[in-house]
N, CA, C and O of each residue as an XYZ file, in Angstrom:
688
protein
N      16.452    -15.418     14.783
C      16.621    -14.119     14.147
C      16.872    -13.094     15.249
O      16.015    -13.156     16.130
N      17.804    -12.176     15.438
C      18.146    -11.546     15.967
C      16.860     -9.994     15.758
O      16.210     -9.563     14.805
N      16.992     -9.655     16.964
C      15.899     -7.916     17.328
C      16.660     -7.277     15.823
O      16.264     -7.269     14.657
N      17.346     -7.000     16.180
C      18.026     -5.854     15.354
C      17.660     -5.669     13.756
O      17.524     -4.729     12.974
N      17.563     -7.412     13.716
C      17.038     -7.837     12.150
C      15.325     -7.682     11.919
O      14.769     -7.198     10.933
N      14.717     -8.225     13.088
C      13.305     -8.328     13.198
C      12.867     -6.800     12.653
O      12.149     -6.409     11.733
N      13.574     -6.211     13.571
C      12.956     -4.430     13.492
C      13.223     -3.725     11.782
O      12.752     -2.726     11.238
N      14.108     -4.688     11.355
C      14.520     -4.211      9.955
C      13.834     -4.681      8.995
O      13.636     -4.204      7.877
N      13.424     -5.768      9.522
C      12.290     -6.880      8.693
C      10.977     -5.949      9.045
O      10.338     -5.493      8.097
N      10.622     -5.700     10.207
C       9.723     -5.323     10.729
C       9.040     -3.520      9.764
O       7.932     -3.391      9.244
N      10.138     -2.454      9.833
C      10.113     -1.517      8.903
C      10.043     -1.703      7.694
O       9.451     -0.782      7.130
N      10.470     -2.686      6.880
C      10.300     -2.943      5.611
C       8.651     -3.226      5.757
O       7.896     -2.496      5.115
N       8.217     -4.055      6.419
C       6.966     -4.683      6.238
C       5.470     -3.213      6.323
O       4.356     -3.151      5.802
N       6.314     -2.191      7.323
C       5.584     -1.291      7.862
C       5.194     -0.265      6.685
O       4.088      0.205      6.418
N       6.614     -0.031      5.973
C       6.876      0.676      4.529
C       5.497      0.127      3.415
O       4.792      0.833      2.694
N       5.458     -1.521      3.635
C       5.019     -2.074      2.804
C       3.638     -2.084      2.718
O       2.974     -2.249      1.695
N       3.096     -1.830      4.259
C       1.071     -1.723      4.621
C       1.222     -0.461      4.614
O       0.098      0.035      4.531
N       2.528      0.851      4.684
C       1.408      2.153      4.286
C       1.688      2.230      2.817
O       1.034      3.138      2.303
N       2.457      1.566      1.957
C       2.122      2.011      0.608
C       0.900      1.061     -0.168
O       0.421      1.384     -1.255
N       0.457     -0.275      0.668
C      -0.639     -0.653      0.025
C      -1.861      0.242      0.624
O      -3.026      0.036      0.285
N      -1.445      1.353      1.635
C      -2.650      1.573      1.926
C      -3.096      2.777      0.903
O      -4.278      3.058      0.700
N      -1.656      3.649      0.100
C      -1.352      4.339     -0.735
C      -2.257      3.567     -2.207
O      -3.144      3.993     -2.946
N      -1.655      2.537     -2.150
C      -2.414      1.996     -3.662
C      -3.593      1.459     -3.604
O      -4.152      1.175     -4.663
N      -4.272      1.185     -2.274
C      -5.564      1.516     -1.919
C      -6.910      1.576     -2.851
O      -7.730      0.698     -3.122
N      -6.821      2.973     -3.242
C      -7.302      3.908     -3.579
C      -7.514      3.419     -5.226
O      -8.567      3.432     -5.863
N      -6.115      2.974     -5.701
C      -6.446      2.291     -7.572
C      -6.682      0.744     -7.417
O      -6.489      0.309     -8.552
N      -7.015     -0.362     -6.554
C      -6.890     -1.534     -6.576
C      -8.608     -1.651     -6.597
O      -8.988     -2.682     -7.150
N      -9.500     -0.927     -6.180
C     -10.580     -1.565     -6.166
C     -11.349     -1.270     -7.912
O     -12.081     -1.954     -8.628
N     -10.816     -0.123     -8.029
C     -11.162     -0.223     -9.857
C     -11.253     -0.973    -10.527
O     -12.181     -1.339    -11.248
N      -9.664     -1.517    -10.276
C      -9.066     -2.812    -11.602
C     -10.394     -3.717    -11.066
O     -11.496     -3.519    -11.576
N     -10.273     -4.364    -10.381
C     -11.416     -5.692    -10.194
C     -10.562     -6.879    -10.129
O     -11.077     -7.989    -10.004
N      -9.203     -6.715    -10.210
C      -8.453     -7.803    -10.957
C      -7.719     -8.718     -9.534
O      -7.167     -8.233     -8.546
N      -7.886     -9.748     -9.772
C      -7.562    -10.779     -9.053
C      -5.936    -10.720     -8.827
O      -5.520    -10.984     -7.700
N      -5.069    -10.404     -9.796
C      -3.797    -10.472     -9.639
C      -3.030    -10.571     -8.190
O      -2.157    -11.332     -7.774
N      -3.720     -9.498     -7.621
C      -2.561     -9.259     -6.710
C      -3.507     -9.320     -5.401
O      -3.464     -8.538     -4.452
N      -4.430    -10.504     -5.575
C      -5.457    -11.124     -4.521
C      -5.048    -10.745     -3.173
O      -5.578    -10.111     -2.260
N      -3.561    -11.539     -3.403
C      -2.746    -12.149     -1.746
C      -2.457    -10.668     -0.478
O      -2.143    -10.684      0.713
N      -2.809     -9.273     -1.658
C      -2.393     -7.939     -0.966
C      -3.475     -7.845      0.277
O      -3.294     -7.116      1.251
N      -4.580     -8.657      0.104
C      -5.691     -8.090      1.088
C      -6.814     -9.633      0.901
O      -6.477    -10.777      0.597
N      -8.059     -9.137      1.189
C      -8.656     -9.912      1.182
C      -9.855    -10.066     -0.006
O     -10.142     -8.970     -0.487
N     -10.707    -11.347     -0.648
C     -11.449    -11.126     -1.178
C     -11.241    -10.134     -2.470
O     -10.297     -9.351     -2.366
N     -11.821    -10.094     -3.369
C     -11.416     -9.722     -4.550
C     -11.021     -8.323     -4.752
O     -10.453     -8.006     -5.797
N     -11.145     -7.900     -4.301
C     -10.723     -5.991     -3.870
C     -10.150     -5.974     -2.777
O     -10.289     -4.903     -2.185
N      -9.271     -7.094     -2.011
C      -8.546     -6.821     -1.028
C      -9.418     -5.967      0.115
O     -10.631     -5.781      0.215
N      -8.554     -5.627      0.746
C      -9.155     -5.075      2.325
C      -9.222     -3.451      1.739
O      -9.384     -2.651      2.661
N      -9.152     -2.996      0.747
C      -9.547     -1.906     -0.142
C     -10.966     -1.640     -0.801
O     -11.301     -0.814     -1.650
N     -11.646     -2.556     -0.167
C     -13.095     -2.461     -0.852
C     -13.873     -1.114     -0.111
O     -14.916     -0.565     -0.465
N     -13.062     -0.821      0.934
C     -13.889      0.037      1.394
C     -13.612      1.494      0.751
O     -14.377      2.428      0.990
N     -12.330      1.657     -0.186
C     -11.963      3.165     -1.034
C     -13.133      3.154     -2.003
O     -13.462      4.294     -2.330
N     -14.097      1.853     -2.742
C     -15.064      1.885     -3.412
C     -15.797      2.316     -2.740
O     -16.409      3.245     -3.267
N     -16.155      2.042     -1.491
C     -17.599      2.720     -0.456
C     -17.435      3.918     -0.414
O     -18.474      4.548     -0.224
N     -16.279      4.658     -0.544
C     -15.517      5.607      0.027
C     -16.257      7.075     -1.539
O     -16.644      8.236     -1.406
N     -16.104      6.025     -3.009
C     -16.291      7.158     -3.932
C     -17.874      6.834     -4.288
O     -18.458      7.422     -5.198
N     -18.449      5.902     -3.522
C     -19.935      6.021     -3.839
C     -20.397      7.093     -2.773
O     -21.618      7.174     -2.907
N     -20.096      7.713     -2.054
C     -20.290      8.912     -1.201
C     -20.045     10.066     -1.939
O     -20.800     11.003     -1.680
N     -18.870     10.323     -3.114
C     -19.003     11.628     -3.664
C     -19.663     12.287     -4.688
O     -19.537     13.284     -5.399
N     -20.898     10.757     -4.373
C     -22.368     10.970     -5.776
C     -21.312     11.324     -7.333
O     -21.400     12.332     -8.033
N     -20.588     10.422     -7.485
C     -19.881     10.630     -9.211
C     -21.273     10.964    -10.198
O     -22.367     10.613     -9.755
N     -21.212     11.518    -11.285
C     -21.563     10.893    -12.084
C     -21.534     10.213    -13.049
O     -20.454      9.635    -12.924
N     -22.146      9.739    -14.290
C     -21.814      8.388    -15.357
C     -20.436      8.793    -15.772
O     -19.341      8.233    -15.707
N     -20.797      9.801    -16.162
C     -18.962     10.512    -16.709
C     -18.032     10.474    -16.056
O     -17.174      9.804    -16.631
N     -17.616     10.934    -14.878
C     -17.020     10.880    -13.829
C     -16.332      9.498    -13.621
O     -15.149      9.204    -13.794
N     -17.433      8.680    -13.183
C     -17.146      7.358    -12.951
C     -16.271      6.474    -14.365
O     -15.392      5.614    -14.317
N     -16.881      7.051    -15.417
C     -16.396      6.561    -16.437
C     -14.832      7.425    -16.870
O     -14.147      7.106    -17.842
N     -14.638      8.072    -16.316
C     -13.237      8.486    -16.730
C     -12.465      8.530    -15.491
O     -11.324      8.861    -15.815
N     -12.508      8.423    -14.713
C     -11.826      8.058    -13.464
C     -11.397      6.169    -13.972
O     -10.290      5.688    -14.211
N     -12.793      5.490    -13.986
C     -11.833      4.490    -14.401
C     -10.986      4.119    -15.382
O     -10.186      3.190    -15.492
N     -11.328      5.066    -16.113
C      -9.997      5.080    -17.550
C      -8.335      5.586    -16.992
O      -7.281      5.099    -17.403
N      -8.478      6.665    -15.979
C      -7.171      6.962    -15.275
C      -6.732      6.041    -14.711
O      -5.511      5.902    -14.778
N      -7.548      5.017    -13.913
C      -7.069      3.921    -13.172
C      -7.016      3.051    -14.242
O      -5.928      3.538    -14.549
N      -7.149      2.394    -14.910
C      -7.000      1.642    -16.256
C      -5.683      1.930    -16.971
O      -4.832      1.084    -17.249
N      -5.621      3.418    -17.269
C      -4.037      4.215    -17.545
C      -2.912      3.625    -16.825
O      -1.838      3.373    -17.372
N      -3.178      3.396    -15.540
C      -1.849      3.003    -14.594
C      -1.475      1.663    -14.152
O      -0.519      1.210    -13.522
N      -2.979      0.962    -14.907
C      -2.917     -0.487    -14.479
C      -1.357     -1.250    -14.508
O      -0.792     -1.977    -13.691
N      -1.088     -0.895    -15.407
C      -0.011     -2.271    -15.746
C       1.064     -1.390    -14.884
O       1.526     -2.121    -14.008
N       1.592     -0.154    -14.829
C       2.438      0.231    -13.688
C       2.474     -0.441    -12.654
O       3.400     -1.154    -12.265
N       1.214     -0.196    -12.037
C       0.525      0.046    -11.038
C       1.196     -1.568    -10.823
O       2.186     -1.604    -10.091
N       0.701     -2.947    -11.434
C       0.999     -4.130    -11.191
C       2.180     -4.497    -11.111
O       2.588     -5.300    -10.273
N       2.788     -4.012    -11.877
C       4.592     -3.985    -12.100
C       5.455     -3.802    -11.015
O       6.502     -4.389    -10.745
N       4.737     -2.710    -10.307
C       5.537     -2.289     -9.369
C       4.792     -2.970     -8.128
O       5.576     -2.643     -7.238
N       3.902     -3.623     -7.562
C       3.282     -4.569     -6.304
C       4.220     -5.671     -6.833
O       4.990     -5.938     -5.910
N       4.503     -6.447     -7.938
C       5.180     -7.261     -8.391
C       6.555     -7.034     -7.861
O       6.870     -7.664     -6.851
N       7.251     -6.377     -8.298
C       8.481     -5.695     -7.628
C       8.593     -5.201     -5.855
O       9.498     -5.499     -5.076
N       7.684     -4.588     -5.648
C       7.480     -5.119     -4.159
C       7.369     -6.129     -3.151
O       7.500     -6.141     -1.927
N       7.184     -6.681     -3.728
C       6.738     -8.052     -3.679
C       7.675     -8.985     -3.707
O       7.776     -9.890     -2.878
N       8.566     -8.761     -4.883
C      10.118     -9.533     -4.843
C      11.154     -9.262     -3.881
O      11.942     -9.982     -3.269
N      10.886     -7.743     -3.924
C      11.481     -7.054     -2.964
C      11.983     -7.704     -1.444
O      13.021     -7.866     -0.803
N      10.479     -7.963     -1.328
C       9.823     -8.157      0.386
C      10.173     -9.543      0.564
O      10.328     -9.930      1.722
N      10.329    -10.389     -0.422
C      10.727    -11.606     -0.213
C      12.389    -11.765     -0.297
O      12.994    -12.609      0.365
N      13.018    -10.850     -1.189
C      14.297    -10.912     -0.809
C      14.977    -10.599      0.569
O      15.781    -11.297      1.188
N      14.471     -9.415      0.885
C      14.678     -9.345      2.379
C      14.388    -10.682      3.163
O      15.259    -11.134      3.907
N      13.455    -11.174      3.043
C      13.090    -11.917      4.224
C      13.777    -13.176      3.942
O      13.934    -13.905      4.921
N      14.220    -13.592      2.819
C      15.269    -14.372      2.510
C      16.536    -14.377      3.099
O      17.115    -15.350      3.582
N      17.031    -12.915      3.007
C      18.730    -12.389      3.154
C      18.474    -13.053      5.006
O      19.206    -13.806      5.649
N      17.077    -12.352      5.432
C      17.240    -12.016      7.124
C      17.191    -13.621      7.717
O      17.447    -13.915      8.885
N      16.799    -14.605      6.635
C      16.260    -15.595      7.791
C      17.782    -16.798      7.569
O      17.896    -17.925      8.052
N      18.654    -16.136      6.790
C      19.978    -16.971      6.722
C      20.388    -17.462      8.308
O      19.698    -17.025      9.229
N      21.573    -18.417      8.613
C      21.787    -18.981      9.382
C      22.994    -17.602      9.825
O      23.070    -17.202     10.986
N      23.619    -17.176      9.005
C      25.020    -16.122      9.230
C      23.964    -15.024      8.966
O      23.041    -15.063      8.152
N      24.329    -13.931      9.918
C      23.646    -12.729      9.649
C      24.636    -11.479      9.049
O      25.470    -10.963      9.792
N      24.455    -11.007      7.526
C      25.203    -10.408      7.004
C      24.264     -8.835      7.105
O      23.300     -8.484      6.425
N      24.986     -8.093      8.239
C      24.267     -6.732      8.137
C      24.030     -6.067      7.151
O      22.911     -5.649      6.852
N      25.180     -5.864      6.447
C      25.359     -4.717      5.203
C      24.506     -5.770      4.212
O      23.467     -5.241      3.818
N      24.608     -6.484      3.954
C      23.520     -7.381      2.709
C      22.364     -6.825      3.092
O      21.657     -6.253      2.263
N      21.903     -6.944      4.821
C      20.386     -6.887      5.002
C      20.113     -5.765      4.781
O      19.136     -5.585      4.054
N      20.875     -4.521      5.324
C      20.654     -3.036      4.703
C      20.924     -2.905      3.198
O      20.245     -2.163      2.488
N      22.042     -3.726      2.688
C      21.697     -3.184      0.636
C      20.103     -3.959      0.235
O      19.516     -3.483     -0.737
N      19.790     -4.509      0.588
C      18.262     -5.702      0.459
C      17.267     -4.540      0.522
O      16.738     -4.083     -0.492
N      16.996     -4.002      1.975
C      16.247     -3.413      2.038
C      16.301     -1.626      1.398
O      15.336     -0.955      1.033
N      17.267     -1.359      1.423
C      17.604      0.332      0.509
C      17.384     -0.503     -0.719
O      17.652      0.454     -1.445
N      17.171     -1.298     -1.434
C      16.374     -1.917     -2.736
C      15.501     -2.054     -2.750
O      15.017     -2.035     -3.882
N      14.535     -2.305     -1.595
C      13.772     -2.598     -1.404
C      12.273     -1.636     -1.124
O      11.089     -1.965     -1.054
N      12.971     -0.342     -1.013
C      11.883      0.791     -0.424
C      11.923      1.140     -1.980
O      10.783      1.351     -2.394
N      13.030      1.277     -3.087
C      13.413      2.319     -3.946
C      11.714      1.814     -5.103
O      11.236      2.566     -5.952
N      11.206      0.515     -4.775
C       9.472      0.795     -5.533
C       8.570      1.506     -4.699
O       7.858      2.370     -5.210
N       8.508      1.272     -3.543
C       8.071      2.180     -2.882
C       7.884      3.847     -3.131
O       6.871      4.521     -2.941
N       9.035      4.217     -3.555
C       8.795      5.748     -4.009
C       7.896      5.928     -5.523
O       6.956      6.667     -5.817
N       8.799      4.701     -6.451
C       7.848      4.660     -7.756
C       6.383      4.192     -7.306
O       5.820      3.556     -8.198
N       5.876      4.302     -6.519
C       4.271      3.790     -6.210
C       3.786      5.215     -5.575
O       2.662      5.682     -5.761
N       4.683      5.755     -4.893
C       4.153      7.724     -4.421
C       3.686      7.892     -5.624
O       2.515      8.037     -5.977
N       4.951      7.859     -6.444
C       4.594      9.052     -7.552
C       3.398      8.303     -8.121
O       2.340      8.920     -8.234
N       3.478      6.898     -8.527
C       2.060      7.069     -8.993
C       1.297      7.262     -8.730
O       0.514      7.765     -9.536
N       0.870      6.998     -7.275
C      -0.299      7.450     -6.420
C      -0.674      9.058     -6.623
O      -1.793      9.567     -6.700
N       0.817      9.776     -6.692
C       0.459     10.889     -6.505
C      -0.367     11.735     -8.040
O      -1.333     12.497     -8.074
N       0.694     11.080     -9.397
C      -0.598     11.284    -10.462
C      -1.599     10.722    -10.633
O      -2.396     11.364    -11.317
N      -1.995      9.583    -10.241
C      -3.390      9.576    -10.432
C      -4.087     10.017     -9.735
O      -5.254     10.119    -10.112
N      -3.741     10.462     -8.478
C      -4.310     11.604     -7.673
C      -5.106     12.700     -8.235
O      -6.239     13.171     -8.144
N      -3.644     12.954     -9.061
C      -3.534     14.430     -9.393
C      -4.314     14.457    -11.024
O      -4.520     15.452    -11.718
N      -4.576     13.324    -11.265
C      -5.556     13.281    -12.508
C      -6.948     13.351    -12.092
O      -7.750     14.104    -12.646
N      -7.291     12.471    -10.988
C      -8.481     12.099    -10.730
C      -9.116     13.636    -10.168
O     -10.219     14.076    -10.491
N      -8.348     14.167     -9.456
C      -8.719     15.692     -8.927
C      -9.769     16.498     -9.827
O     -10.903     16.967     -9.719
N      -8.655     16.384    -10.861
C      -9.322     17.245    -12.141
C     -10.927     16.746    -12.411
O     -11.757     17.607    -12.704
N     -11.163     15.910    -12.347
C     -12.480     15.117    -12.879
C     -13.697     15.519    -11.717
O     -14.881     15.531    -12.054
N     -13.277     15.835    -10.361
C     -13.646     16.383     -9.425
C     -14.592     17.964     -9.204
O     -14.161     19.094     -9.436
N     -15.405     17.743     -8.901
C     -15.886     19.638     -8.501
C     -15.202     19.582     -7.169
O     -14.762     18.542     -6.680
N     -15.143     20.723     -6.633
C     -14.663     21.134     -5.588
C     -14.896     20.197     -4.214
O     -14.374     19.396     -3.437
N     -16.044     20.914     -4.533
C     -17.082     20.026     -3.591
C     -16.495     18.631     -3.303
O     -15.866     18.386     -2.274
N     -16.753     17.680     -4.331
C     -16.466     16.516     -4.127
C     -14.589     16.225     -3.935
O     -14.105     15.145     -3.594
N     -13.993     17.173     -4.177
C     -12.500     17.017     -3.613
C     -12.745     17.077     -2.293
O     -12.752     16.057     -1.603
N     -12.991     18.392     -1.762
C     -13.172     18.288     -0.457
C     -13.651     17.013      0.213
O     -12.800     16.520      0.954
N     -14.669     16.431      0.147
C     -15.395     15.410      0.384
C     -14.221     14.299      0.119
O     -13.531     14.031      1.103
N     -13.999     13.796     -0.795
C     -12.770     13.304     -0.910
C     -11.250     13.490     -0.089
O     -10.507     12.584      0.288
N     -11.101     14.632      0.019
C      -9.880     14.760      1.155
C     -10.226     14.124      2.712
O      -9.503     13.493      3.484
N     -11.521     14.528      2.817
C     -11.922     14.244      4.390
C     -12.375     12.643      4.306
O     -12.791     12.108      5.334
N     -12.292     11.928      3.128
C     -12.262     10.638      3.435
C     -11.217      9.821      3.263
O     -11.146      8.624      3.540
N     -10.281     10.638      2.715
C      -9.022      9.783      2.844
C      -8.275     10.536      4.088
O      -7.259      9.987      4.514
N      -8.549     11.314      4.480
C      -7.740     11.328      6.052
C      -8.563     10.205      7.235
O      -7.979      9.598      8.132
N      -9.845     10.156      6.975
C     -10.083      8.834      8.021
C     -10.118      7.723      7.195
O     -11.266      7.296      7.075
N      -9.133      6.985      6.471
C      -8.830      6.117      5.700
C      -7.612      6.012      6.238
O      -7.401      4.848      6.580
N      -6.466      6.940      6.520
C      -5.123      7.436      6.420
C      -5.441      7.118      8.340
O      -4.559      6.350      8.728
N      -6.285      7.451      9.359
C      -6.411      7.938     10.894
C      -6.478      6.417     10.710
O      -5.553      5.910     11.344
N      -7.496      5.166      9.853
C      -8.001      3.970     10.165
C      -6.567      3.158      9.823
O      -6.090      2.455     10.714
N      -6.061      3.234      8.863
C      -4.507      2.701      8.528
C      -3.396      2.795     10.000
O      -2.837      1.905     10.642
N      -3.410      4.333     10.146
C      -2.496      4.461     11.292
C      -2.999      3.708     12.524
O      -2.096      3.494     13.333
N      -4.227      3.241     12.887
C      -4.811      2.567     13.841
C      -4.074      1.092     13.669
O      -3.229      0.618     14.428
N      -4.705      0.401     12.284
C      -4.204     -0.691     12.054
C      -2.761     -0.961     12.105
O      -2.517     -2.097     12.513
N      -1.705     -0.230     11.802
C      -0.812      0.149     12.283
C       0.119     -0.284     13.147
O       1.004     -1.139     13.117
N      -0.488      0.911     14.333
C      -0.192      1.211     15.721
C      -0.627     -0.714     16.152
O       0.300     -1.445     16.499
N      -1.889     -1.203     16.068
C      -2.182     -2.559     16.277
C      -1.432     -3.680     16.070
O      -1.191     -4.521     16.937
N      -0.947     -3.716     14.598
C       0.069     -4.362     14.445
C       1.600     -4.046     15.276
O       2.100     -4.893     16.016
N       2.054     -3.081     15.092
C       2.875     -3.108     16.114
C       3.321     -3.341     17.494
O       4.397     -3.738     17.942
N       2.371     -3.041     17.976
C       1.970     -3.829     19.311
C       1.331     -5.563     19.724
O       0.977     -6.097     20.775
N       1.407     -5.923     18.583
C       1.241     -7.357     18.320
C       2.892     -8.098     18.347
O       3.303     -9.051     19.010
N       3.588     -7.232     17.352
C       5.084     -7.296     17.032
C       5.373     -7.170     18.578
O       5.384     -8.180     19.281
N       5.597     -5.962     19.075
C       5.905     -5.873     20.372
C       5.460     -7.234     21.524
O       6.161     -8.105     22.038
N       4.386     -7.016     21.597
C       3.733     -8.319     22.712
C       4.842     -9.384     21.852
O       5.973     -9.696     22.225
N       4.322     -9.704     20.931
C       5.155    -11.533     20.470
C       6.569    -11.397     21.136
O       6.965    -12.319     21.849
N       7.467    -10.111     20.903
C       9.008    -10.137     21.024
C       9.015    -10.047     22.834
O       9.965    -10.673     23.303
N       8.292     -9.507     23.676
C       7.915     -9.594     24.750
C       7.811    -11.025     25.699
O       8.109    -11.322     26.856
N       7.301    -11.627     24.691
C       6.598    -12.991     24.899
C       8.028    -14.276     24.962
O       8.313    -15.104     25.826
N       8.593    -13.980     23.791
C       9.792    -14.658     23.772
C      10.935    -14.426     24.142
O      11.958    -14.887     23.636
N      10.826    -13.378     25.446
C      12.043    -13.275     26.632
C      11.608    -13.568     27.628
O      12.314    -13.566     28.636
């Protein structure tokens, strides 16, 4: 496989750990096994956005209608990791051919981000639902834990990339 492709493979994949780190936030709700393979253990490597809302002291109500918003988006929500998912494998299909067809690998991947945006927006309403259910207080509290959620992602990240780097290093 040629650099040029790796790095294209490589951005798709990058696209692909910050929007699971985006859907994050609704995967430990569901409980649901489906989409196991995204992380680890039954809430994926997202178990910690649950640690994350036992800090903003919910209460019964709270908790109970927050998970009805996340319940609201479930089947989206799956539809589109599903579609990502196809996505991510088409690319890596197109890239690992014997003939390397550029323009295929760029129409693959500009297909390939376009769930990616449908997963913002959902992220961004159930955001923007869950807010509401919120006192102030606990938004705040909430903002300042998803920016060191968002600082711990960019770490993991930066790590992986430099893994990418060392390996491509390694094999010159």
């Amino acid at each position: 496989m040629r650099t040029g492709t790796v790095l294209v493979v490589g951005a798709v994949v990058a696209a692909l750990a910050g929007t699971a780190a985006l859907a994050g936030s609704v995967v430990w709700a569901h409980g649901q096994e489906r989409h196991r393979a995204w992380g680890h253990g039954p809430f994926g490597m997202w178990h910690h956005a649950h640690d994350s809302l036992k800090q903003l002291d919910l209460t019964d109500d709270q908790q109970t209608r927050i998970k009805g918003v996340l319940r609201s988006h479930s089947d989206e929500f799956h539809e589109i990791l599903d579609r990502l998912k196809t996505e991510h494998e088409a690319v890596r299909e197109i890239s690992d051919q014997e003939t390397i067809d550029e323009g295929a690998i760029r129409d693959r991947v500009r297909q390939a981000v376009e769930p990616l945006g449908d997963l913002a927006v959902l992220h961004a309403r159930a955001h923007q639902e869950i807010a509401t259910i919120l006192t102030p207080e606990q938004r705040q509290k909430a903002e300042a834990l998803r920016r060191e959620m968002r600082s711990h992602m960019q770490e993991m990240r930066k790590s992986m990339h430099q893994l990418g780097a060392d390996w491509l290093e390694s094999r010159h």
